[in-house]
C-alpha positions as CSV (number, residue, x, y, z in Angstrom):
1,X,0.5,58.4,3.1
2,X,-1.7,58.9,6.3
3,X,-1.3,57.1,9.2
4,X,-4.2,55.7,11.5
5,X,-3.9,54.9,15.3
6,X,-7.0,52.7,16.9
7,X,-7.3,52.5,20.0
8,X,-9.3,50.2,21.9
9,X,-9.3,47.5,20.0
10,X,-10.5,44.0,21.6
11,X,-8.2,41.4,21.8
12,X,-10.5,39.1,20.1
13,X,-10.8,41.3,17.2
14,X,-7.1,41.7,16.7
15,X,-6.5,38.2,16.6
16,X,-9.3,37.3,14.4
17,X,-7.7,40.0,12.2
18,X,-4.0,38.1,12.6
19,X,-5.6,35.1,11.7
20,X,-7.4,36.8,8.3
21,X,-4.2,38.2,7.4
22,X,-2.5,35.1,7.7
23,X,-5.0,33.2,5.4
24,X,-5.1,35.8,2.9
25,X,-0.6,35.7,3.5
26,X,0.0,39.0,3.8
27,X,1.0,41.1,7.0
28,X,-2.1,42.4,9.4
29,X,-1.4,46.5,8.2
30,X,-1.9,45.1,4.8
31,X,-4.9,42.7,6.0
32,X,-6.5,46.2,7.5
33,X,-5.8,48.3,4.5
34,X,-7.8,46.1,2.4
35,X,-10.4,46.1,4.7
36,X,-10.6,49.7,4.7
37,X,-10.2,50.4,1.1
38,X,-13.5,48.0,0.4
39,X,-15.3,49.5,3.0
40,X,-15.1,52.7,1.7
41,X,-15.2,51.9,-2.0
42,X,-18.2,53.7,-4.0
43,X,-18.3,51.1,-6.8
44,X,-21.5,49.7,-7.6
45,X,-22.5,46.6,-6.1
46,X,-25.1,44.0,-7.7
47,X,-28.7,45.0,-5.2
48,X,-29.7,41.3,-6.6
49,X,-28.9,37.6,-6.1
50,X,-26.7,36.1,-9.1
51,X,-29.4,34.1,-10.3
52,X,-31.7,37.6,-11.0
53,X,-28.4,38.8,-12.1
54,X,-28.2,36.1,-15.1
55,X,-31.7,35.6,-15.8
56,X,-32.0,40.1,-16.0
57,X,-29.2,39.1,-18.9
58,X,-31.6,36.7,-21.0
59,X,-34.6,38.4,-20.1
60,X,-36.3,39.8,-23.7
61,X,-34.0,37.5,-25.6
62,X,-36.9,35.7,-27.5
63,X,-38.0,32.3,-25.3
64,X,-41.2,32.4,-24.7
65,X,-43.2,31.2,-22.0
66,X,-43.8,26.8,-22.5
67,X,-40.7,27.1,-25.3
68,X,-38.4,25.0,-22.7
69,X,-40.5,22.2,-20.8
70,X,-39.2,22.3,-17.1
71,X,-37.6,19.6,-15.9
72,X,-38.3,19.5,-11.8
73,X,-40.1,16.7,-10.7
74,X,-38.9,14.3,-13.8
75,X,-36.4,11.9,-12.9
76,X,-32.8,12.2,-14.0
77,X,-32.0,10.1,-16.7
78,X,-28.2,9.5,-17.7
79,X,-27.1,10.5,-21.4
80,X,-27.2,8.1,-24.2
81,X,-23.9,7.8,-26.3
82,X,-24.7,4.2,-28.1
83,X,-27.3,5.7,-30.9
């Protein structure tokens, strides 16, 4: 495995880095490892906010426009369970 020296580092960012690595309990090498390896990963990443995301996943799946009567601006009422 390859071995990386960085030098200058602030003092602030180190410790910000102790402190990440200590919330996610591992040691800082492994905290700094994991940020390397996701900032270098290729993968695809979603260019769209999750609620695009989900409605790209219904889109063409046959509701039409008026099928489902929107709901802002009605008050909430609470569910019935004596009929």
């Amino acid at each position: 495995m390859a071995q990386l020296v960085v030098r200058g580092l602030e003092d602030d960012v180190k410790s910000r880095l102790q402190e990440r690595a200590k919330r996610h309990n591992r040691s800082l090498e492994a905290e700094v490892r994991d940020i390397l390896r996701d900032a270098v990963d290729w993968s695809p990443r979603p260019t769209r906010g999750l609620g695009s995301e989900i409605a790209a996943l219904f889109r063409g799946k046959g509701f039409r426009k008026g099928e489902i009567r929107e709901l802002r601006g009605y008050p909430v009422q609470p569910a019935k369970f004596d009929e």
